[in-house]
C-alpha positions as CSV (number, residue, x, y, z in Angstrom):
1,X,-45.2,10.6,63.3
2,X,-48.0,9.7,65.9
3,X,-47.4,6.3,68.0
4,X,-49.0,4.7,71.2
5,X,-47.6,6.3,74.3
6,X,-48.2,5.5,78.0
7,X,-48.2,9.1,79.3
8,X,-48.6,7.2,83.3
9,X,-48.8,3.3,83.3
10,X,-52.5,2.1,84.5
11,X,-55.7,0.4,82.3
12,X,-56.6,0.1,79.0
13,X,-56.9,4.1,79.3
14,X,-53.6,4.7,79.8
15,X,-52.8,4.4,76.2
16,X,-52.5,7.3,74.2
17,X,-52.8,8.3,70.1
18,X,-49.8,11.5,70.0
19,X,-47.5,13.0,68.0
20,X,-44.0,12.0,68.9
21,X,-40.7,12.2,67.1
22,X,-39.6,9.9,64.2
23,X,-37.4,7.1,65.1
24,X,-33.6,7.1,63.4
25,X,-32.1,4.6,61.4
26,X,-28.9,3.3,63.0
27,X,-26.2,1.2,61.3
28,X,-27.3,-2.2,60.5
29,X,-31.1,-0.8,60.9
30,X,-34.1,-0.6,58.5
31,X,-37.1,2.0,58.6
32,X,-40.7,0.5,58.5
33,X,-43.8,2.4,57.2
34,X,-46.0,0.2,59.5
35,X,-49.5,-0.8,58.1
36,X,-50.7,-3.1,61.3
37,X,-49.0,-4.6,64.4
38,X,-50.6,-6.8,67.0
39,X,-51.4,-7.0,70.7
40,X,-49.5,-9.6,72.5
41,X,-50.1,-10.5,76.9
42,X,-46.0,-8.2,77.7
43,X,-47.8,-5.2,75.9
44,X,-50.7,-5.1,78.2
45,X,-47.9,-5.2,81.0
46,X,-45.7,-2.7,79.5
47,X,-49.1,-0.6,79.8
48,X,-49.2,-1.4,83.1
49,X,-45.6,-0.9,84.4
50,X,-44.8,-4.3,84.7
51,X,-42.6,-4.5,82.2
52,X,-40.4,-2.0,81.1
53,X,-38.9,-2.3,77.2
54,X,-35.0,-3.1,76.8
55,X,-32.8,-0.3,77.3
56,X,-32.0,1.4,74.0
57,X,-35.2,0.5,72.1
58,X,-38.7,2.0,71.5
59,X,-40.3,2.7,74.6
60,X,-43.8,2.1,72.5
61,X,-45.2,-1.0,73.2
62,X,-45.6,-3.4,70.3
63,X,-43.3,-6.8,69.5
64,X,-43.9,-7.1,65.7
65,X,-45.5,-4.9,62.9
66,X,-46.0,-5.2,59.1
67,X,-45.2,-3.0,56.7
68,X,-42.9,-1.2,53.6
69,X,-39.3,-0.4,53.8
70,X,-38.9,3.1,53.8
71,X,-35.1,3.4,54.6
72,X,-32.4,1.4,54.7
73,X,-29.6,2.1,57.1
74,X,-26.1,1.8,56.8
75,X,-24.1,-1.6,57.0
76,X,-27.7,-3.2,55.4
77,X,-28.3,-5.4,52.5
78,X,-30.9,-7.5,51.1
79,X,-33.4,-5.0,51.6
80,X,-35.1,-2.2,49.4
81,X,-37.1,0.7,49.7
82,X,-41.0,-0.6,48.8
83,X,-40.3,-3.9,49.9
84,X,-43.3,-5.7,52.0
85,X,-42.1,-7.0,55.3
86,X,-43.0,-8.0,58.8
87,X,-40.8,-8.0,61.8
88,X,-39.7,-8.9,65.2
89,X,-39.4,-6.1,67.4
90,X,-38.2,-5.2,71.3
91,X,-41.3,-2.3,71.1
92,X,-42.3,0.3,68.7
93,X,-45.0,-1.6,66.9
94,X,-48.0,0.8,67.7
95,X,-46.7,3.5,65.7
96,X,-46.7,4.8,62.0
97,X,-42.6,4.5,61.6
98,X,-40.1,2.1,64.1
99,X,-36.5,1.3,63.3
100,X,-35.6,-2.7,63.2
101,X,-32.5,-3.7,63.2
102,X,-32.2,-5.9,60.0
103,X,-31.6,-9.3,61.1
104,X,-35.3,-9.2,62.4
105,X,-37.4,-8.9,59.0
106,X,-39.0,-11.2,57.1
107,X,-40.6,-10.6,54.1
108,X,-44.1,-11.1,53.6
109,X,-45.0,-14.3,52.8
110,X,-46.9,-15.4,49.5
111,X,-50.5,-15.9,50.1
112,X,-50.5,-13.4,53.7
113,X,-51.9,-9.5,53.0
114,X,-49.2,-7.0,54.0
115,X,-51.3,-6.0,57.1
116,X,-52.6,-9.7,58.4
117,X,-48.7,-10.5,58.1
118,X,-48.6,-8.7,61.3
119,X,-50.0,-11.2,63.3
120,X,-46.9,-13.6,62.5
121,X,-43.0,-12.5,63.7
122,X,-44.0,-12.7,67.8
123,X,-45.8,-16.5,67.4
124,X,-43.9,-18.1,64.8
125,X,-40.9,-16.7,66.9
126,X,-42.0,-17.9,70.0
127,X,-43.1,-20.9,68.9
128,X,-40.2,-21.8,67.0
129,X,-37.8,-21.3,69.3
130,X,-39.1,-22.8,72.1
131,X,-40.7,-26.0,70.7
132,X,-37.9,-26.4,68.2
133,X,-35.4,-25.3,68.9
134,X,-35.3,-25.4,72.5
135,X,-37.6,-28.6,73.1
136,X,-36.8,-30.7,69.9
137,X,-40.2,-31.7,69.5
138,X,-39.8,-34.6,66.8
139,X,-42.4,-36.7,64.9
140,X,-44.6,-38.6,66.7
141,X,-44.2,-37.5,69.8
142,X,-47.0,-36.1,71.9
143,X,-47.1,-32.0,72.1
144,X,-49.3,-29.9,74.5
145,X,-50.0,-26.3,74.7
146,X,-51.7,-24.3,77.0
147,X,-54.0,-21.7,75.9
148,X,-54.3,-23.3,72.4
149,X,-56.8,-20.6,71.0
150,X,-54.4,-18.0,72.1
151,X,-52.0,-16.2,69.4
152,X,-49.3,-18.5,70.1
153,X,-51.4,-21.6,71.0
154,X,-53.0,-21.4,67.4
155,X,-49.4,-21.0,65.6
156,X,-48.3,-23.6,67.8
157,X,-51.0,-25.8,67.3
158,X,-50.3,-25.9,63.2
159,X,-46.8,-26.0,63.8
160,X,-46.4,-29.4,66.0
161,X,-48.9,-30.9,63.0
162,X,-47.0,-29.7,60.3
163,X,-44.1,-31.6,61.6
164,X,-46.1,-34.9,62.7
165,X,-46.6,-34.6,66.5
166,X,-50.0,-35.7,68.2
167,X,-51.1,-32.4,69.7
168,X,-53.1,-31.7,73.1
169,X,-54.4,-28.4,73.8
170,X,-56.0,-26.8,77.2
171,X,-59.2,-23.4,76.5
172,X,-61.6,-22.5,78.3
173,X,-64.8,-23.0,76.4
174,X,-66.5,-25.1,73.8
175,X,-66.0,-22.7,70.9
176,X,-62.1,-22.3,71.4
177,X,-61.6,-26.0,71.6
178,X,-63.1,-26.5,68.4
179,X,-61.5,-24.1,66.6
180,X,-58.5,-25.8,68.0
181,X,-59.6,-29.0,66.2
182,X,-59.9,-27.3,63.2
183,X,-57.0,-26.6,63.0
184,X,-55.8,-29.8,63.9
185,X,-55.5,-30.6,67.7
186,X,-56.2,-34.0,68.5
187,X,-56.9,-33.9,72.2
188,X,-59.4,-31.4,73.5
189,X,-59.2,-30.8,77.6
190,X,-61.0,-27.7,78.7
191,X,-59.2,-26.6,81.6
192,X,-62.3,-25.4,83.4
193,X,-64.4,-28.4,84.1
194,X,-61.3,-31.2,83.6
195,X,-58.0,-32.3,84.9
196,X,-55.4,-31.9,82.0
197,X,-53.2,-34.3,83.9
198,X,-55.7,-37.2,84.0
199,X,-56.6,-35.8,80.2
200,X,-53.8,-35.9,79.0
201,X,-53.0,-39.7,80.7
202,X,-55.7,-41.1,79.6
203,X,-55.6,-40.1,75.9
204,X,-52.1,-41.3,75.7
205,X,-52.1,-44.6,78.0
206,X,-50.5,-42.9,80.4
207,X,-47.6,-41.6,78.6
208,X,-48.1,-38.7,79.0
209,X,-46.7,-35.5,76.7
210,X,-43.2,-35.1,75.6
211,X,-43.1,-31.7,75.3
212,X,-45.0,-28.7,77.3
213,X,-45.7,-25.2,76.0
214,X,-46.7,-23.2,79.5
215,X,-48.0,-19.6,79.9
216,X,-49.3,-20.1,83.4
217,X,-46.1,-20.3,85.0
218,X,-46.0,-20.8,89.1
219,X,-50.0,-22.3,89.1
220,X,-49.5,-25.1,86.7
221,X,-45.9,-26.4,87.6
222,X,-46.7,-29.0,89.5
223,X,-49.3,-30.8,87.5
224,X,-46.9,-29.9,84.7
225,X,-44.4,-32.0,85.6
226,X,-46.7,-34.5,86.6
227,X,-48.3,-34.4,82.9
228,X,-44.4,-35.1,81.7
229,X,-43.7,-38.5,79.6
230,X,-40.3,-40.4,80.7
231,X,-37.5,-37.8,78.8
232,X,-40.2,-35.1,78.7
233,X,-39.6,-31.2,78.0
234,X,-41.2,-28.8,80.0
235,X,-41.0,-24.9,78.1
236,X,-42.5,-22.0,80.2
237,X,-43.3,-19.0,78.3
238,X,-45.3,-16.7,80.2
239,X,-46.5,-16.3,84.4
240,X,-50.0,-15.7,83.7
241,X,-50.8,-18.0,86.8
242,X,-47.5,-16.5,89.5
243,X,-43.7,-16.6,89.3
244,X,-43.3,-18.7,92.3
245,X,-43.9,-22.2,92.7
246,X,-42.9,-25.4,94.3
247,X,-40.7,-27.7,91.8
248,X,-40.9,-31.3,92.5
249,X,-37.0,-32.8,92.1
250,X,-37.6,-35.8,92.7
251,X,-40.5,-36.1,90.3
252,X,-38.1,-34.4,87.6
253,X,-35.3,-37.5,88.4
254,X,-37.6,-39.8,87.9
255,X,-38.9,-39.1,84.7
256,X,-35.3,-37.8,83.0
257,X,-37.4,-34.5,82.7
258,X,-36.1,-31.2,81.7
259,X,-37.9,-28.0,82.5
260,X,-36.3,-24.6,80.2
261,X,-38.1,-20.7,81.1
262,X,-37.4,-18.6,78.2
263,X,-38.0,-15.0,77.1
264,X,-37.7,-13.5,73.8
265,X,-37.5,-9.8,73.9
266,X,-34.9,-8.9,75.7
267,X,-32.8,-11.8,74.0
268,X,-29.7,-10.2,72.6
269,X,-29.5,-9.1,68.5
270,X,-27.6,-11.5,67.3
271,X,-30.2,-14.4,69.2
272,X,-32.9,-12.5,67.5
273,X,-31.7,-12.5,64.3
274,X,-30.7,-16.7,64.4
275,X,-34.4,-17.5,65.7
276,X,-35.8,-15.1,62.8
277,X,-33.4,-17.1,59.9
278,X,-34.5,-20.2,61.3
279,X,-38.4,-19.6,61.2
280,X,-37.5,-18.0,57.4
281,X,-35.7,-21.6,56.3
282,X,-38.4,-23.6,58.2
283,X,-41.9,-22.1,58.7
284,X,-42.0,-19.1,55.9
285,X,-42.3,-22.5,53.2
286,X,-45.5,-24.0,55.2
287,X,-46.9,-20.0,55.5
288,X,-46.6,-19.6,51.4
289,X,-48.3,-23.6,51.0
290,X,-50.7,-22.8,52.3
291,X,-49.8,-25.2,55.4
292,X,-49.9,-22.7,57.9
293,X,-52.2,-19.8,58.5
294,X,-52.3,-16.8,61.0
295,X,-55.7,-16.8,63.1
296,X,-56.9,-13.4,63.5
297,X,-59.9,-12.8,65.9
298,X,-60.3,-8.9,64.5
299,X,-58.6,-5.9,63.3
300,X,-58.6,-2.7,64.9
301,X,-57.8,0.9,64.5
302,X,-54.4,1.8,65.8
303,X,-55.4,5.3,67.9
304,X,-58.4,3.0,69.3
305,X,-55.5,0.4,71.3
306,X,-57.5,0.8,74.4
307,X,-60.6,-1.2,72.8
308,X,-57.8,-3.9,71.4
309,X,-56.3,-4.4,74.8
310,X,-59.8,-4.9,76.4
311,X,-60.7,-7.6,74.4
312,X,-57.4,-9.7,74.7
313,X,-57.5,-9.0,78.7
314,X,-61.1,-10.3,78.4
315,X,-59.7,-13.5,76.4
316,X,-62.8,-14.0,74.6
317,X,-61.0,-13.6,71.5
318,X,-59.6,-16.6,69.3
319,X,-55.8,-15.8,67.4
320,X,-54.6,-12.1,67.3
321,X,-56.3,-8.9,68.0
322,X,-54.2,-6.7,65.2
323,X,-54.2,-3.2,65.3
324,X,-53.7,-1.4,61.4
325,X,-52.6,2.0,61.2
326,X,-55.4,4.7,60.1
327,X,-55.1,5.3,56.2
């Protein structure tokens, strides 16, 4: 099969269309034909040698694909050969074949084209589990998210509405922030000419939110907690913005506060598997209503990766940058 390899980490260059061996099936496993898979922020550091995948799986970068079962391993059931399905994945989503252990599928969703189901397992994943599972976010309350015209921000975004939060969202421009609306954000701060803090207090009569979805890390931890309601959940997801950063305690007392870091991919199996049977029971029904949508800025030749990961480093894109294997 051919698959993404990083021959020597570095930029968008170092990413390269070859011919490498076929992955094999273990016990409990399940062989995807890939059609598409999607660019997410730990592929473009796995490129650059940042971020090394777990030991034992793929070492192609990629956290989810689409596709058709082609094999089933041993120990599996539930699954056939044809079947349309779209999965989470530790790496091996920018090739034409990866093994997934079966606990991580899901099958395609009504309404959702095999290939644009792609864009789904790594933010409904994320999102779920972190806002949901992690931080409870219940009716009513008040939800922010940074980045909301990112992948995850956009799932995340449809997600806290679905359920009956009031939602809050930090972009850069004019354009993201109204496609953030459109899909039903209710407070609009754009991060580069206002203070989400005083936003955010202002819109909420100085509340505040109750729960926090963070990809900056270190740089916004301070106004983060500050932006906290009384029993408020703070969820960091990424360090876009530095891994080190000054934590006011007593701040955190004072408002009953909880702050959670989490990471997905290198959770084990059996984690996995629970976080994709919950997103199956709870957000596969809003995907087939009609409810919930994927926001796809483009698709993109898989041997042309380098172009993909330009654009989502450049973060002039809106959703998912998807990358669908050559016919």
């Amino acid at each position: 099969m051919y698959a993404i390899t990083i021959p020597e980490p570095g930029g968008p260059e170092a990413l390269v269309w070859g011919e490498v061996d076929d992955p094999v099936v273990g016990e409990g496993e399940v062989l995807v034909d890939v059609v598409a898979t999607a660019v997410n922020r730990a592929d473009i550091l796995q490129r650059q040698g940042f971020y090394d995948p777990p030991p034992g799986t793929s070492p192609y970068p990629g956290l989810e694909c689409s596709g058709r079962v082609a094999q089933v391993g041993p120990g599996v059931s539930g699954w056939a050969v044809g079947d349309e399905v779209c999965a989470l994945l530790s790496g091996g989503g920018y090739a034409e074949k990866v093994a997934v252990p079966a606990g991580q599928l899901l099958p395609v969703p009504e309404g959702i084209t095999v290939d644009r189901a792609a864009a789904l397992p790594e933010v409904v994943c994320t999102v779920w589990s972190n806002v949901f599972m992690v931080a409870h976010l219940r009716p009513g309350e008040t939800f922010l998210v940074h980045g909301g015209s990112s992948g995850i921000g956009t799932m995340a975004v449809q997600l806290a509405k679905a359920v009956g939060a009031k939602v809050a969202v930090t972009a850069g421009t004019q354009e993201k922030l109204e496609r953030c609306a459109e899909l039903g954000a209710d407070i609009l701060i754009n991060y580069r000419e206002q203070d989400f803090v005083a936003e955010l207090r202002e819109a909420t009569d100085g509340k505040g939110a109750d729960v926090i979805l963070d990809n900056m890390g270190a740089k916004y931890l301070d106004r983060n907690v500050q932006a906290l309601a009384v029993n408020g959940r703070l969820v960091i997801i990424g360090m876009q913005g530095g891994v080190k950063g000054e934590l006011n305690i007593g701040a955190l007392l004072a408002k009953r506060a909880a702050v959670t870091a989490t990471t997905l991919r290198a959770r084990p199996v059996e984690e996995k598997a629970a976080i994709v049977a919950a997103v199956r029971e709870h957000v596969w029904p809003l995907v087939s209503g009609g409810h919930v949508r994927p926001v796809i800025d483009r698709e993109i030749p898989m041997p042309d990766a380098a172009e993909a990961h330009r654009v989502v480093e450049d973060s002039s894109h809106i959703g998912k940058v998807l990358l669908v294997r050559p016919s």
